[in-house]
C-alpha positions, 0 to 999 in steps of 0.5 A: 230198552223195549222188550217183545212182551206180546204178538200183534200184528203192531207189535211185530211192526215196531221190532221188525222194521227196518228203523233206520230206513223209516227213520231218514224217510221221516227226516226227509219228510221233515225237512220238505216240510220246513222247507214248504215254507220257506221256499214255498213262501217266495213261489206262493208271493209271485203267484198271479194272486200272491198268497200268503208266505204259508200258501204251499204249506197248507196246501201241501199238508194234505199231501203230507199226511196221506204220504204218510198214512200211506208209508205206514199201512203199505209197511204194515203189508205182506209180499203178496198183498204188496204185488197186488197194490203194484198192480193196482197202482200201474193200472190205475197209472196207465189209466191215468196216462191214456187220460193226458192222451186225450184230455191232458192237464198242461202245465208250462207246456207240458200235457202230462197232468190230470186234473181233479179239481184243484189237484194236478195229478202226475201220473209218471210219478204215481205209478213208479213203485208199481213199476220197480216191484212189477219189473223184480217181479217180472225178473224174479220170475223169469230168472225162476223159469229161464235160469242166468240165460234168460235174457237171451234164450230162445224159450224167452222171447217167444209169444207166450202169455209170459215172456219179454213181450209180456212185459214191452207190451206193458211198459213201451207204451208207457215210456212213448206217452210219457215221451210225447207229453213231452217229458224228456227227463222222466223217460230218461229216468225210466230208462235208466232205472230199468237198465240198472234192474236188468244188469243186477238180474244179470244182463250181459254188458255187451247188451247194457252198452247196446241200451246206453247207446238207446238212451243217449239215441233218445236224447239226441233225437229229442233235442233234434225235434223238441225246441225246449229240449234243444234250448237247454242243452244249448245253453248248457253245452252250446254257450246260447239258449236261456240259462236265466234258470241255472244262472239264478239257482247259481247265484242263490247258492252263492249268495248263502257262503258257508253259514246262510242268510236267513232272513237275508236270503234275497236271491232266490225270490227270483229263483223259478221254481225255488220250492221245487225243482230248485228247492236245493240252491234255497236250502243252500241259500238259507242254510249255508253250504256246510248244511247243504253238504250235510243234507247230501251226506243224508241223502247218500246214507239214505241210499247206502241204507237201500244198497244194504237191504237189497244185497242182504236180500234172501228173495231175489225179488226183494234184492230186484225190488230194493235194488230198483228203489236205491236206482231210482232215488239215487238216479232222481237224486242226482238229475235233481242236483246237478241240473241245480249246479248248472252240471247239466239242463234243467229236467224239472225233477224233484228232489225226493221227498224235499221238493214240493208236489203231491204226486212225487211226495205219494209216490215216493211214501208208497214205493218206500213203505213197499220197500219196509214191508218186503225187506221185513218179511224177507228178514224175519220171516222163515 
């Protein structure tokens, strides 16, 4: 339908991306936009001052438009402009992170926002693709200078100016303070992100057992020492604690059956957080259940789109960095929607891309564009 009839940077763009991808982004987009007003119209009537049923949409609009004109100009970028804006945007986040130290935002008791005016900036969110393309980087070039033994030859831990306490030297700290906001549910996302980065790059299973056990550690001690933590598992596990939260999300997915209730839809005007931590059992209660499975079955080709290009990946950095990215969305994914099914506690993750929030909806746009551009120099370019 179309043909090449010149070279420009534009015209290069619009045959070498990878259109299905940016096609699901757009999509998903899309949605999380109707749904800002349809979820968001319930949130934005319980408000201290209720606003009108549009409040969230206007709100967020801003943040959709930057999302997008960040998707657009990070796709347009090559491999090591892409490297440089993740170094950018880790710093930037670290930055960010030591503020939540000493002037943290709080919000529902959790210290891990930045205030800049009217806009609460979340840094964990920010800074995750520079993380994901850091790390393959970091891995890529270890692989590159150590070979299939790096993770456990001598030469690569020692303290030299580049070897794995280069990298712990970076990241553990940001993994303790975002730990401490407190923010469970994130430092679990980290963590599991990274394991999955480091057995793609061939760490051994024994190893990967040893961080499991680290993780599911920092969870029991984080229910032995953080009362909300240790209420929610309660409720889910132990039969007490508050469950008004999953009792609510339930019911609201319930009340929609298999076709919706449009205009009907009455239950989730006392689902917490229905724009945004529960903006699936909204969905579920506007749309019905045969389109809230139609939405998982998005979100699975999204993911199955990701596994693709990181396993037709040429540059072990891009199948590091594509492989993180299908991690991350696909871990995020899933915390957000069994802890919406009553499968697990509430973390207060969102859903990417659907849920409500500026700093997620950035994010994602940054760490997805990021993944364009590598994906299409490493196929179309010799």
């Amino acid at each position: 339908m179309f043909k090449r009839t010149e070279e420009s940077r534009l015209t290069s763009w619009f045959f070498e991306i990878d259109r299905p991808l940016l096609s699901m982004v757009l999509l998903m987009i899309l949605i999380g936009m109707v749904f800002a007003v349809s979820a968001g119209s319930v949130a934005a009537g319980r408000l201290s001052v209720p606003q009108p049923w549009y409040f969230f949409f206007v709100k967020g609009l801003p943040f959709y438009c930057a999302g997008l004109a960040v998707l657009f100009i990070t796709s347009l970028l090559n491999k090591k402009a892409i490297l440089g804006l993740s170094v950018i945007n880790v710093v930037v986040g670290l930055v960010l992170l030591g503020v939540t130290v000493v002037a943290p935002h709080v919000i529902k008791g959790s210290a891990r926002f930045v205030a800049f005016g009217p806009v609460n900036i979340l840094p964990s969110d920010i800074m995750k693709p520079g993380f994901i393309f850091l790390t393959a980087w970091f891995l890529a070039k270890m692989r590159h200078l150590f070979g299939e033994k790096m993770f456990v030859i001598k030469d690569a831990w020692k303290l030299n100016w580049f070897s794995w306490w280069t990298y712990l030297a970076v990241f553990v700290p940001m993994m303790v303070v975002v730990f401490k906001h407190p923010d469970v549910g994130t430092s679990l996302l980290y963590l599991g992100v990274l394991m999955i980065m480091l057995l793609i790059a061939g760490l051994p299973w024994s190893v990967f057992g040893g961080l499991l056990a680290m993780g599911g550690g920092l969870l029991y001690f984080a229910y032995l020492v953080m009362p909300h933590v240790h209420n929610r598992i309660e409720a889910l596990f132990g039969g007490g604690g508050d469950k008004y939260q999953i009792t609510q999300s339930l019911q609201s997915i319930q009340h929609g059956g298999l076709f919706g209730r449009g205009d009907d839809a009455f239950v989730k005007q006392f689902l917490p957080d229905a724009h945004t931590d529960f903006i699936y059992a909204a969905i579920a209660e506007d749309l019905g259940a045969i389109l809230a499975c139609a939405l998982l079955g998005l979100l699975l080709y999204m993911l199955k789109l990701l596994v693709t290009d990181a396993l037709r990946a040429r540059d072990r950095f891009v199948f590091y960095a594509v492989g993180g990215t299908a991690a991350l969305f696909g871990i995020q994914s899933c915390i957000n929607l069994v802890s919406t099914l009553g499968l697990f506690a509430p973390k207060g993750m969102t859903l990417p891309f659907i849920s409500y929030g500026g700093s997620s909806l950035i994010g994602f746009c940054m760490l997805f564009g990021m993944v364009l551009a590598v994906v299409r120099e490493d196929r179309w370019k010799s």
